[in-house]
C-alpha positions in Angstrom: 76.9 120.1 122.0 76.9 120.5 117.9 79.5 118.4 116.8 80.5 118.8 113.5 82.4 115.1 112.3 84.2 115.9 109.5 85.1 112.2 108.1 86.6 112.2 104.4 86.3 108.7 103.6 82.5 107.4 105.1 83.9 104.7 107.0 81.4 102.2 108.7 82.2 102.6 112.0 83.3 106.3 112.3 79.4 106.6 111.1 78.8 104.0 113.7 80.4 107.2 116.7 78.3 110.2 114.9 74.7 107.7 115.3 75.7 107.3 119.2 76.9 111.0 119.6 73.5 111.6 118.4 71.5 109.5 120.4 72.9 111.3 123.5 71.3 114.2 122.6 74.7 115.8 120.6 73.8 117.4 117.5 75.7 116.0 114.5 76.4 116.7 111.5 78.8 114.2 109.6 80.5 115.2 106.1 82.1 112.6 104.0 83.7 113.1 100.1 81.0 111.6 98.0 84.0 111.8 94.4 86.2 109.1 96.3 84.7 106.1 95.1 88.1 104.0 96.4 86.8 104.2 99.5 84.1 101.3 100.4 81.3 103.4 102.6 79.3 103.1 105.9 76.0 103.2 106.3 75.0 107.0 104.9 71.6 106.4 104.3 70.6 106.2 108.3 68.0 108.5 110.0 68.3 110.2 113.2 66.6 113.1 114.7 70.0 114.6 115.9 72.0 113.5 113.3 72.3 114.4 109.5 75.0 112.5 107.3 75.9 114.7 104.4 77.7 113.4 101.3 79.8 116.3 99.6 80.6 116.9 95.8 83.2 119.4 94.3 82.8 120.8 91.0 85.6 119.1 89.1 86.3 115.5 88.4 88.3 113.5 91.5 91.5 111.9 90.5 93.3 110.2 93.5 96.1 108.9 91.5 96.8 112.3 89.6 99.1 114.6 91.9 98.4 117.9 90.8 94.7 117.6 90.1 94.0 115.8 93.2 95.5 118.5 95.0 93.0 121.0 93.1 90.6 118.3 94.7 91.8 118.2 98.1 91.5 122.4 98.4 87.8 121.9 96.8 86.6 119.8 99.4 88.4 121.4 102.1 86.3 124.9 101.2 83.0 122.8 100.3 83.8 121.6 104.6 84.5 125.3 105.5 81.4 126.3 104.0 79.0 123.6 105.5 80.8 124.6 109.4 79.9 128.6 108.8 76.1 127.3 108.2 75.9 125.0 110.7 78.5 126.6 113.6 79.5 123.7 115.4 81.2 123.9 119.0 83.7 121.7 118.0 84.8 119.9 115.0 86.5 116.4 114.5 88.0 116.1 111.1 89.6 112.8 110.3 91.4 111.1 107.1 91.6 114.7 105.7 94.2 115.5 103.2 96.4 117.9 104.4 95.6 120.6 102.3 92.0 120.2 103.1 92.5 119.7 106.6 94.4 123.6 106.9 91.6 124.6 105.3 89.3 123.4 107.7 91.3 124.1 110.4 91.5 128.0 109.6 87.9 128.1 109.2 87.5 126.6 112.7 90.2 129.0 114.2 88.0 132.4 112.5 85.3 131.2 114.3 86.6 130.2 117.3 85.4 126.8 117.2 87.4 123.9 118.7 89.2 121.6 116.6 90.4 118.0 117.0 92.5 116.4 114.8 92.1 113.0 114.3 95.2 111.6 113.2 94.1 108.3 111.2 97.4 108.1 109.0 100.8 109.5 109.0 99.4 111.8 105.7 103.3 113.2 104.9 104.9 109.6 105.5 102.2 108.0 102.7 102.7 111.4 100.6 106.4 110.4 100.6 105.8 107.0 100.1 103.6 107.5 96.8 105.5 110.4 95.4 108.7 108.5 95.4 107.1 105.4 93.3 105.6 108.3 91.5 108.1 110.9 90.8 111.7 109.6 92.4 113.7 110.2 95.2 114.7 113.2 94.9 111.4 114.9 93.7 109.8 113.0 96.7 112.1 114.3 99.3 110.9 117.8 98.5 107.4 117.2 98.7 107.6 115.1 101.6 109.5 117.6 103.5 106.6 120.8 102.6 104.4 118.2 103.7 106.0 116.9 106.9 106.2 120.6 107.7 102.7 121.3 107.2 101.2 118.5 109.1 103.6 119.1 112.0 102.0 122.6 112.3 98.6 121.3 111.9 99.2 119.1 114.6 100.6 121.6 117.1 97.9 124.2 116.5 95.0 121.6 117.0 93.2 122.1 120.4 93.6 118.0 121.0 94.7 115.2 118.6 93.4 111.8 118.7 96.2 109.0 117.7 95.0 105.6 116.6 97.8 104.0 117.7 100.3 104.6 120.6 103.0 104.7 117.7 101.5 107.8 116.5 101.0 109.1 119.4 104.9 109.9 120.0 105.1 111.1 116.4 102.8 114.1 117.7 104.6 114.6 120.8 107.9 114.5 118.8 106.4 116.8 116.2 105.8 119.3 119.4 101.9 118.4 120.2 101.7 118.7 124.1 101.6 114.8 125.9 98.3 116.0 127.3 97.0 117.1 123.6 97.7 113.9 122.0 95.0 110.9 122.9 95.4 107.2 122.3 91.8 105.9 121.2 92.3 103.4 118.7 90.1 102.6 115.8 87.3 100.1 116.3 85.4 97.9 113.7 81.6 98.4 113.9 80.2 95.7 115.7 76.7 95.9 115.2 76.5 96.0 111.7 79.4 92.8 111.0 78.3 89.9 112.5 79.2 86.3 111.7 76.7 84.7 109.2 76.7 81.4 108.0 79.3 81.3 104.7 76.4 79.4 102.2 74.5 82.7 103.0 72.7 84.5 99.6 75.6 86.6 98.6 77.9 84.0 98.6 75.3 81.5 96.2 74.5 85.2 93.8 78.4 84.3 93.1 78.9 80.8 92.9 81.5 80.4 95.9 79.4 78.8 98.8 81.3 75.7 98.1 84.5 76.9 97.1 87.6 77.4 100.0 87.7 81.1 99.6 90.2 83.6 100.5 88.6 87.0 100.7 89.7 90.5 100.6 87.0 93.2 100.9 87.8 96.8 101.2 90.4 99.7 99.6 93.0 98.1 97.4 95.6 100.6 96.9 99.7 99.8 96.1 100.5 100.1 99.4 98.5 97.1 99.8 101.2 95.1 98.0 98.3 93.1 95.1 101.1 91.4 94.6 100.5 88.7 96.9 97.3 87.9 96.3 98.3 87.5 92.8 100.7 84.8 93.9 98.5 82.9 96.0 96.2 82.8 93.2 98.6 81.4 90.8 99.5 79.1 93.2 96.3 77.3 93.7 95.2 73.9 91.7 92.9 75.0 88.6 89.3 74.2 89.5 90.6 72.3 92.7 87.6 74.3 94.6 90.1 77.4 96.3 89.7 80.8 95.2 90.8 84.1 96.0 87.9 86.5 96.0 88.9 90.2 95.8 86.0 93.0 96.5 88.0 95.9 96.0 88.6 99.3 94.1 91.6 101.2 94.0 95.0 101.2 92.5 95.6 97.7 93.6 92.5 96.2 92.1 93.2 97.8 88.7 96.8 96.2 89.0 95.3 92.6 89.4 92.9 93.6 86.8 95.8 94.3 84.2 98.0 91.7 85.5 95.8 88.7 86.2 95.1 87.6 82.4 96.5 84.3 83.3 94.4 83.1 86.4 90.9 82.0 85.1 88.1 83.0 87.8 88.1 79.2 89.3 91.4 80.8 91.1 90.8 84.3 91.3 87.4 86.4 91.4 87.5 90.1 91.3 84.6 92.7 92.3 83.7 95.9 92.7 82.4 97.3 96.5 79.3 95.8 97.2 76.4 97.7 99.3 77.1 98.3 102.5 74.1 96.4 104.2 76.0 93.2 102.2 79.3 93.5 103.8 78.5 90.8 106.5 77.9 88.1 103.9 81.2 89.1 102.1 83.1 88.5 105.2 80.9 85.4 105.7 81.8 83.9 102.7 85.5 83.4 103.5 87.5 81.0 105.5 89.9 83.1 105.6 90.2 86.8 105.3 93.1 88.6 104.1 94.3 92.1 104.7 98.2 93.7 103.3 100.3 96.5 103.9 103.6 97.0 102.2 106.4 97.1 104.9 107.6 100.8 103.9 104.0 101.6 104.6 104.1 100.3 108.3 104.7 103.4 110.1 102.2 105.7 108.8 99.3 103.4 108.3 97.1 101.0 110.2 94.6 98.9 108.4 91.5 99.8 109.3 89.8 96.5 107.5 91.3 94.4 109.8 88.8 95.5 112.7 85.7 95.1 110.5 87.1 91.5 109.3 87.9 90.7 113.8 84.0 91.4 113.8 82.7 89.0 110.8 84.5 86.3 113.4 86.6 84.8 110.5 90.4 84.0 110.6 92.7 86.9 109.7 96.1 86.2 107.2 97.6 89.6 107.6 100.8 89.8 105.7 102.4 93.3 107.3 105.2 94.8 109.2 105.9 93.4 112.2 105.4 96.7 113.9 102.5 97.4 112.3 99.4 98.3 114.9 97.5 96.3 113.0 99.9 93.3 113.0 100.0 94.0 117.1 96.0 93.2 117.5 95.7 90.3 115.8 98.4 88.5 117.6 97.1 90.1 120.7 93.6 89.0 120.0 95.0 85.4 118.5 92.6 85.8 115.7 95.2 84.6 112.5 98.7 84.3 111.1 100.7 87.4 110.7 103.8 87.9 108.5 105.7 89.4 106.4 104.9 91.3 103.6 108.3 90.8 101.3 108.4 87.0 101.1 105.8 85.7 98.5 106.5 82.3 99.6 105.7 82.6 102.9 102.3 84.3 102.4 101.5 81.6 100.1 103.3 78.9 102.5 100.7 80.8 105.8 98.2 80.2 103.4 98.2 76.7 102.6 98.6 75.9 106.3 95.6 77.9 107.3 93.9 75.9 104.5 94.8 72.5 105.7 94.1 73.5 109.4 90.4 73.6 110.1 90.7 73.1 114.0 93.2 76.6 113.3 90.8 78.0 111.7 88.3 77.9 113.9 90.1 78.9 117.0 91.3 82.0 115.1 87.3 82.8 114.2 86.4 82.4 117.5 89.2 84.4 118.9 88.2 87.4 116.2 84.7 87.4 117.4 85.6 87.6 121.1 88.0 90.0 120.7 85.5 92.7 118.8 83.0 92.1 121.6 85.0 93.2 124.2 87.5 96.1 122.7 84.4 97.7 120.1 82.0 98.6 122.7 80.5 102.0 121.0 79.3 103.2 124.6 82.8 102.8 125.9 84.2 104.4 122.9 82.2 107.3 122.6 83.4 108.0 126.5 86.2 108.4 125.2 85.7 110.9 122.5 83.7 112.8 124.7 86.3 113.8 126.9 88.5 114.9 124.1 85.3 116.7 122.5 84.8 119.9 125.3 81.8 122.7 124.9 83.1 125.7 123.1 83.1 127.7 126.2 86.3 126.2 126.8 89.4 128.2 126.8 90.6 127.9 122.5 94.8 126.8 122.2 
């Protein structure tokens, strides 16, 4: 089968399903948006017979945080996609974390030549539209856009051959949006478990930055507003000047140029900020913690499931996730027993979790342990990819 993976962000462990789609024979080609540099990336640099990972450019400058030119963006990348499927005339294609005006691109293209498309449905993308647009623009400027978008991705949805929901939650916005129960797949996200292991925390990274000694709080990954920076501005502030704890953020984003602007006052013996590092140095990020952090504002709990949280179950650290309580996310790490979660609105308490998970090294370590084990049973790639491949049928099938 050719599969085209079309996979706007280059995520680590979606790269992780195209290398094993591959090495069952499948011929792949996986596309990623090389202009969105908020985006930390997978491993894009891999060989494989069967397998070509191809990073696309557009030919104007890629503003996330501008609405009307990162819609001009969106459309450019969706028709740089379109082009790459007439060339390469896939059976199927899987297109995930696409914006919506991209992904109805992409999803005419498929439908003119008769290809089979399967949406995979990584966010709730009108919910964060509304979300941002109404911190952007107002309530009442939001609504409308919220509502041509709602629209949009309802009928995107519906005229997909199969969507594939990350989370059971999304999976009844689909069906209540119209998409057939037998359409609409659960297979949730996964964190790539042979490329984040546990490593020791005085590993070489950590000495390049002068923390192996340090009680470190880390937060690696996408750092956007939704991620509520806030906090991890407060715990800073709220740790002892050169008492040997530090929050460590390896970010980019909206969020990391929020602490940037706002963290004047915290001197780097409390809080450290960096840019994405390689991706073949992730493991000793994670490494370095003792405790690894991940956010999500509590208006943002419906329409988005951290994705960092899986990577940091494999490192085999403890997990401080301050989200909604109905947040998938939130529901894995009690499940797996692998950290504190809470809420996102009370400062305090995050700070308050915080200080207990710092005092409590036999805590600690059950959580880390409890991380680890989870990832090794629930991230099996062989397992996984059985799964996509009965959502990925040959073209011969009957189009919807």
């Amino acid at each position: 089968m050719r599969i085209l993976f079309n996979e706007f962000c280059g995520h680590a462990f979606q790269i992780a399903l195209s290398k094993e789609l591959a090495d069952r024979g499948h011929q792949v080609l996986h596309l990623y948006f090389a202009d969105n540099l908020s985006t930390p990336k997978g491993d894009t640099k891999t060989v494989h017979n069967s397998l070509t990972i191809e990073s696309l450019h557009i030919p104007m400058k890629f503003s996330k945080h501008s609405i009307w030119t990162r819609r001009r963006a969106d459309i450019a990348y969706g028709r740089a996609v379109a082009a790459k499927m007439a060339s390469f005339k896939p059976d199927v294609v899987l297109s995930a974390n696409m914006p919506l005006d991209a992904q109805r691109i992409v999803q005419n293209a498929a439908r003119r030549h008769k290809v089979k498309f399967v949406f995979s449905l990584q966010d709730v993308y009108s919910s964060a539209m509304r979300f941002v647009m109404r911190k952007k623009l107002g309530s009442a400027l939001s609504a409308i856009i919220g509502a041509y978008y709602e629209g949009l991705e309802k009928k995107l949805l519906r005229r997909s051959d199969a969507v594939i929901c990350i989370a059971p939650g999304f999976q009844e916005i689909a069906t209540d949006w119209g998409v057939a129960p037998s359409q609409a797949v659960v297979i949730e996200n996964w964190g790539p478990l042979g490329e984040i292991r546990p490593t020791d925390k005085n590993n070489a990274w950590a000495r390049e930055n002068g923390i192996e000694k340090d009680f470190c709080f880390i937060y690696s990954g996408t750092l956007g507003m939704k991620h509520r920076p806030a906090l991890l501005l407060e715990l800073a502030r709220s740790l002892e000047p050169g008492g040997g704890a530090k929050v460590v953020v390896v970010a980019e984003g909206a969020g990391a140029d929020w602490l940037r602007e706002n963290a004047q006052d915290v001197g780097k013996d409390r809080l450290l900020l960096l840019p994405f590092q390689p991706n073949s140095r992730v493991p000793e990020v994670m490494g370095s913690s003792d405790v690894l952090i991940a956010l999500l504002d509590s208006n943002a709990g419906a329409f988005s499931v951290p994705s960092k949280v899986l990577g940091y179950l494999c490192a085999g650290r403890p997990l401080l996730l301050a989200a909604p309580h109905e947040n998938h996310a939130a529901a894995v790490v009690r499940l797996a027993d692998a950290g504190l979660v809470i809420s996102p609105d009370s400062a305090s308490e995050f700070v308050e979790a915080a200080s207990s998970l710092m005092k409590n090294a036999g805590l600690r370590a059950r959580y880390a342990a409890n991380a680890r084990r989870y990832a090794e049973k629930s991230f099996d790639i062989a397992t996984i990819t059985d799964r996509f491949l009965e959502v990925l049928p040959p073209k011969s099938l009957t189009l919807s």
